[in-house]
N, C-alpha and C positions, 0 to 999 in steps of 0.2 A: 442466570442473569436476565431480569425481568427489565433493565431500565427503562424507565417512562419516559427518555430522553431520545432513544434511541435513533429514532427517524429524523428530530429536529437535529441532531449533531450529525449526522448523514447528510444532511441537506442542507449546514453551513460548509461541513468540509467540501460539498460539488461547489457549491457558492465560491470556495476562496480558489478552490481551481481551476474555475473559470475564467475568476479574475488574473489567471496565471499563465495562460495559455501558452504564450512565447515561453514562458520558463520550462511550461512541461514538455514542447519541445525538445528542447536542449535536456531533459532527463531521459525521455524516449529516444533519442538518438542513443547517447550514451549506455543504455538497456540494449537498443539493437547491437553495436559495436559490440559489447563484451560478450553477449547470448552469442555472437556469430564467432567470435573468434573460440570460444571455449567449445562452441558445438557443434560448427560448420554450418555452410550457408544453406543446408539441404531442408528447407524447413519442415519435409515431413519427416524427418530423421532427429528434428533440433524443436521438443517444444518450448524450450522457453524463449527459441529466436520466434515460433509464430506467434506467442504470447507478447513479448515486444513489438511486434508487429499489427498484432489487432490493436495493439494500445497506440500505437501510431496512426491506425487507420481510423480511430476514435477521435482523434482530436485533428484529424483533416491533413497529416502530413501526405505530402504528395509522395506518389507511387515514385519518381526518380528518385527522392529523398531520401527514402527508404531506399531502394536498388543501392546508393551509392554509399549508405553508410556500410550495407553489407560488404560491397566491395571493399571498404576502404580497411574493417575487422578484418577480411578472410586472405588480404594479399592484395590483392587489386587496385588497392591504390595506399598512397603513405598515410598514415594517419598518429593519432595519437593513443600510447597505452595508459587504459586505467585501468585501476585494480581498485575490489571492491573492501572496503572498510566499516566493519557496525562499530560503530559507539553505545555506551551504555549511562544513563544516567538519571537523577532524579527531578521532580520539577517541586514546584509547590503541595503542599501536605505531604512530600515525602512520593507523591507520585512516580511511575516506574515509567523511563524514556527510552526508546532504542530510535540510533539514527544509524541508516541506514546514507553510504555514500559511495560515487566511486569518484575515483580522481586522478589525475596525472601527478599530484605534490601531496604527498601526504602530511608535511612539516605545515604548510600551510591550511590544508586543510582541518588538521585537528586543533591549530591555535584559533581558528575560529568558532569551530563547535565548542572549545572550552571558555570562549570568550564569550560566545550569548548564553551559554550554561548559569555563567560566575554571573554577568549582567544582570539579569534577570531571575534571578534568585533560584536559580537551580543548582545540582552539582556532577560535575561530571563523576563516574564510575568506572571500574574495572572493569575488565573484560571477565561476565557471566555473572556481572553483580544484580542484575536484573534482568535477564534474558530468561531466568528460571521460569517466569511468572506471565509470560507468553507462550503459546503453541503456534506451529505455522500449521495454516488450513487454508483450504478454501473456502472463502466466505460469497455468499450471496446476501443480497438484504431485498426485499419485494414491498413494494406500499403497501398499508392497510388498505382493504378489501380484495383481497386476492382473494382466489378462492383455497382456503389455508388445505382442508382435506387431499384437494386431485393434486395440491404443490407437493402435500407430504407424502404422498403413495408415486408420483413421479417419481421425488426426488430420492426419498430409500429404496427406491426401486434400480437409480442410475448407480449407486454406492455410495452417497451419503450420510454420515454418522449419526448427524443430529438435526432436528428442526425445531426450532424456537419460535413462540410467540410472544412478543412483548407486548408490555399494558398499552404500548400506545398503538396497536393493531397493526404493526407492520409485523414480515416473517422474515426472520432467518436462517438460510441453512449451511450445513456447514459441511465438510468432508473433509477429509485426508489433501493432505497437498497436493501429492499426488495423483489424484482421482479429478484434480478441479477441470481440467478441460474435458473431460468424459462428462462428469455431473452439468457440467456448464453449456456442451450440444444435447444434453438428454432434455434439460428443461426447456432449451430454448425450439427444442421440434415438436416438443406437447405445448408449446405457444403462451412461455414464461420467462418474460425477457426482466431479470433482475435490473433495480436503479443501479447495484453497485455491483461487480464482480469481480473478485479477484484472490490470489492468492497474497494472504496477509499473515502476519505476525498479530496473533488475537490475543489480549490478553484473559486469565483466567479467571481475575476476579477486579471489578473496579472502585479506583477513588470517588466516590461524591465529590466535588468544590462546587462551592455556590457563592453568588456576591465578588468582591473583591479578589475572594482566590482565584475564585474560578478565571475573572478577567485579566489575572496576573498569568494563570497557566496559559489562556492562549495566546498571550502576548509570546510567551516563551515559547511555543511551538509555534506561532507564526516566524518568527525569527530565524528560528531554526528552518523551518521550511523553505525561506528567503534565501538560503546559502547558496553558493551555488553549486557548489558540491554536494549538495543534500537529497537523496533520491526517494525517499520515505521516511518518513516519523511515523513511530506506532508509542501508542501512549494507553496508559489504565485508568487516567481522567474521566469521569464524566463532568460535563461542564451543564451547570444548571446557574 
């Protein structure tokens, strides 16, 4: 997957999440909440509660903020339960969607994922009707001129599967899911701080849309990302 698109769809998706901030909020809470209750508040015992947590600490939520949503997952204080939900479905050119949600109402929440689904010219799916055509990894993305060689000898060094260059000179690496907060303090102590990090649902091979599709699909994953319920979209689009 050589896309020449690469970096610029990297670099609208930070762009709309910036524009989001209060929403991503309210997703990063609700990440803390369930990581703590499934895993306990002991974050060197619970990585995806400190994985939550660095994502909170990314976007400037305050250190009580954090304290208290763990309190509020692990006992400590009442709160509310969610439980987490993927959705499966198609967008434009047949496109492959997964949305990722957690919720306290699931009756309501899946009438509205089918409602900007059907709106917007997509369709919702069955559970596994597209999830085939995704891997979970770790994904990092680094800006063109990195130095690609000392990234690639780092990074397969920390336990990384793969390293990609794309034509438009940013790099990719990729790992095991499991491996991503190992590969993620290896590069960042040899002094290689990714634009993007995270453990994602990657797809394996992508749609082109260009023109008019393309601007219909992001209408429909912006949408979808709008919910409030919605805590990831992963998509095989590339949008040109």
């Amino acid at each position: 997957m050589a896309g020449h698109s690469k970096w610029a769809n990297i670099q609208h998706r930070k762009g709309r999440q910036d524009e989001k901030r209060g929403r991503i909020w309210t997703r990063v809470t609700r990440e803390i909440i369930v990581a703590a209750r499934a895993g306990g508040a002991d974050v060197a015992m619970n990585p995806r509660l400190r994985l939550a947590i660095e994502k909170a600490k990314a976007v400037n939520m305050p250190a009580d903020n954090i304290k208290r949503n763990v309190d509020k997952a692990t006992g400590n204080l009442d709160g509310v339960n969610y439980e987490e939900i993927r959705y499966e479905g198609y967008g434009i050119g047949g496109a492959a969607i997964i949305v990722d949600t957690m919720t306290d109402n699931r009756v309501r929440t899946v009438a509205e994922v089918r409602h900007a689904f059907s709106k917007h010219g997509g369709n919702l799916g069955t559970e596994g009707s597209v999830a085939f055509q995704f891997k979970h990894v770790g994904q990092f993305l680094f800006a063109p001129g990195v130095d690609e060689d000392k990234l690639m000898e780092v990074a397969l060094e920390a336990g990384a599967e793969d390293v990609l260059t794309h034509d438009d000179g940013s790099i990719e690496v990729l790992s095991a899911a499991a491996d991503f907060e190992a590969v993620k303090n290896a590069l960042e102590a040899a002094g290689f701080t990714a634009e993007l990090a995270e453990a994602t649902m990657r797809a394996e091979n992508n749609i082109e849309l260009t023109g008019d599709d393309a601007a219909r699909m992001q209408k429909l994953l912006d949408v979808l990302e709008d919910l409030d319920d919605v805590q990831e979209v992963y998509h095989n689009a590339e949008l040109n």
